[in-house]
N, C-alpha and C positions, 0 to 999 in steps of 0.2 A: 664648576659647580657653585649652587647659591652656598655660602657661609656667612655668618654672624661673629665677631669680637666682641666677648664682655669684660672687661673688670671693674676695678673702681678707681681706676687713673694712679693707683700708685708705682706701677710701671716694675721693673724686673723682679716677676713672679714666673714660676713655673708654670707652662700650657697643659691643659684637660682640654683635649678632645672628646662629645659626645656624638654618640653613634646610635637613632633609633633602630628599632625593630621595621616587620614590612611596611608599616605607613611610611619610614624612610623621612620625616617631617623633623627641621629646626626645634620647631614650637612644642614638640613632645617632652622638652625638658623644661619647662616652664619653672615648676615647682622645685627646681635644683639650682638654678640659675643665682637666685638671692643667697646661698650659702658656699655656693662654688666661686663668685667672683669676689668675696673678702678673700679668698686665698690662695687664687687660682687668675691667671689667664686664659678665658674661657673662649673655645671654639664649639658652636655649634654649623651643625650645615645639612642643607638637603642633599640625598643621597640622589644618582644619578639615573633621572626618567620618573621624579618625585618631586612636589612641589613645584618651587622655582628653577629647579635644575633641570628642565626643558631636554631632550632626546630622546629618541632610539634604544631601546637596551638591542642589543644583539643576540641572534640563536645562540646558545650554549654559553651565555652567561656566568658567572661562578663566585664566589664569595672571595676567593683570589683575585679577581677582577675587579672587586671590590675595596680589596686590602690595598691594591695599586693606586687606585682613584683615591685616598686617606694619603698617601704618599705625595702625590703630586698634594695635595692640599696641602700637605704639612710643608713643602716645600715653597710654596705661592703665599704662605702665611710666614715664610722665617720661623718655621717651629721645631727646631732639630731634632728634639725629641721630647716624649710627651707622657701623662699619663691618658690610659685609655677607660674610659667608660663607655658599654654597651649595652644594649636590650634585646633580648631574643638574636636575631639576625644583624643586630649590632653588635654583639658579644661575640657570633662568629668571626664576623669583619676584624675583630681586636684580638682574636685567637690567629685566625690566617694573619694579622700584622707581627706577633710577635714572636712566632714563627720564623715567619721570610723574613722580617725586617729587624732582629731584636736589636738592634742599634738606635732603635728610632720609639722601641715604647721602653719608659720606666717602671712602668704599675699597668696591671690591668683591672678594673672592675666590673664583674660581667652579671647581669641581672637576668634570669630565669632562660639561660643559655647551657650549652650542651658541646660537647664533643664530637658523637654520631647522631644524626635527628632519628628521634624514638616514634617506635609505628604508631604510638598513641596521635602526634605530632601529624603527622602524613597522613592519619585519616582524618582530623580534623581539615586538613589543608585541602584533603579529599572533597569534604562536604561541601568549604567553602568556594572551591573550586565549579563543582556542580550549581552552588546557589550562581554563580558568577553566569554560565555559559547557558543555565536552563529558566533562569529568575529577573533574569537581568542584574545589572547596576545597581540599582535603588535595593534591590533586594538584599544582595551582598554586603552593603553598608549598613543596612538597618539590622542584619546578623553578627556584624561585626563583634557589638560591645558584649556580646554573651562569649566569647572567646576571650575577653580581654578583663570582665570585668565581673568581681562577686555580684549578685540577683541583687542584694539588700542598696549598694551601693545606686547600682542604676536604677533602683527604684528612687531612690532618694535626691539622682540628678538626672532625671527624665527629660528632663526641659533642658539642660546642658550639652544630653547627646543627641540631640533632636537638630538641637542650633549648629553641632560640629555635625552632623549626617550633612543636613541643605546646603554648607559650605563646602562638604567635598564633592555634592553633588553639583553645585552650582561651578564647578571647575571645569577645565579640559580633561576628559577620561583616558588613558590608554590603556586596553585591556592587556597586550599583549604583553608590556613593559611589566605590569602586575604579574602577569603567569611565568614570565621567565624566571622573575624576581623569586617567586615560590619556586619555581624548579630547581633554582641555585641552592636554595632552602633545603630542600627534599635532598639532594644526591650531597650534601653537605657531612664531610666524615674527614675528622683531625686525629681520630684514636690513634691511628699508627704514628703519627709524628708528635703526639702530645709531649712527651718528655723532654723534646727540643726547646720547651717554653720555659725559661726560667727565668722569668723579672716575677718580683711578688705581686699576686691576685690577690682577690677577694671575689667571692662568690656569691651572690644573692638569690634566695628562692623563696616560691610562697605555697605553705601546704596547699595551698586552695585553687593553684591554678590550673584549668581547666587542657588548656596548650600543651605544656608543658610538665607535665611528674614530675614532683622535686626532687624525685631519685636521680631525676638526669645531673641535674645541679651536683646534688652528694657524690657523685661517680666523677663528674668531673675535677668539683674538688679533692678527691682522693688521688686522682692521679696527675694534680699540676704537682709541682716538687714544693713552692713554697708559696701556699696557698691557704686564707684562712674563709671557713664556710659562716654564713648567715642566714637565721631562718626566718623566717614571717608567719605568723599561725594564719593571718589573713592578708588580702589583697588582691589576691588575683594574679593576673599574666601582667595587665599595666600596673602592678602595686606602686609605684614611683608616682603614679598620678591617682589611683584611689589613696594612699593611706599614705601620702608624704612627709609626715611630721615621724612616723615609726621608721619609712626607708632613710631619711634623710642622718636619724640619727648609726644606723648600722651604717651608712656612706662614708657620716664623719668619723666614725668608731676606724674603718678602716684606715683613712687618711691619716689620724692621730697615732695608729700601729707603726704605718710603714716609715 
């Protein structure tokens, strides 16, 4: 898989692993990157059948299959063990690692992520699924940032999602790779083994996000064992990239706790 190394060269710091959501893209954490490598050895990476990371996903898929693939990274990187930050479908990834692997994460920070995916979730995943297979491509992505992003906000960088639309457009497509990716999404359910998870969380949610009900977030942080909750009156589903100066300081707020 493509990955990225960031710090600032001062060399034995503890690794932060980040993990997007379905875009699955490096460059999703743009706006964390400058606060995460004063203190952190930072890994970012595309996720596999995304960006640079070129493949096949295969039928029946799974967010375990996922958590695997972080594994070998962590081991191809010398990163014995890590803290975890995730987004939507990243935050599963870092739920199913510290799970199966809790040897291997120290913290997890999970952003507008869930336990069991909420029917709210599955019908949005629904529609976009439909826009995908009846609208085309072009369509699919020019709906995207309404799932992703408050109204106010995309009004205000219309010209910003215009220029990231023609860039994903101007790539190699795999549909199939996308819809498995969702379907790992969709049948995606830790409820029953939650309690196995005990490195200290932090939970981030934003009243406003469309995706995802912040109740999911609340529920999940109620039932990790040592786990502190964060709300956001705004933002949206991508709040880490709409409103990064408010996520950024609930990130460090977490960091400085644990």
């Amino acid at each position: 898989m493509y990955y990225e190394i960031h710090d600032d060269g001062q060399g034995n710091k503890e690794t932060v692993i980040l993990s997007s959501g379905l875009g699955g893209s490096h460059s999703y954490w743009h706006h964390q990157l400058p606060q995460l490598k004063s203190r952190f050895r930072v890994i970012v990476y595309d996720h596999l059948g995304t960006g640079q990371s070129q493949g096949d996903i295969p039928q029946g898929y799974s967010i375990a299959d996922m958590a695997r693939e972080v594994v070998v990274l962590l081991d191809q990187t010398d990163s014995e063990r890590v803290h975890f930050i995730g987004h939507a479908l990243g935050g599963l990834v870092g739920l199913q690692l510290a799970a199966e692997f809790p040897n291997r994460v120290s913290s997890l920070l999970l952003i507008n992520a869930w336990d069991k995916t909420d029917e709210n979730t599955k019908l949005c995943f629904e529609i976009r699924k439909s826009l995908l297979r009846n609208s085309g491509v072009e369509m699919f992505f020019k709906a995207q940032p309404l799932f992703l992003y408050p109204a106010e906000w995309m009004k205000n960088n219309a010209a910003l999602l215009k220029e990231e639309a023609d860039k994903v457009l101007s790539l190699p497509f795999n549909q199939d790779n996308l819809l498995r990716r969702i379907a790992a999404v969709e049948s995606f359910d830790i409820s029953e083994n939650i309690d196995s998870i005990r490195c200290v969380t932090g939970v981030i949610a934003s009243c406003d996000d469309l995706l995802v009900p912040y109740s999911c977030s609340e529920t999940l942080h109620k039932k990790l064992s040592h786990s502190s909750f964060y709300l956001l009156e705004k933002g949206g589903h991508a709040c880490n990239v709409s409103d990064p100066v408010k996520f950024n300081k609930k990130m460090l707020d977490f960091y400085n706790e644990i």
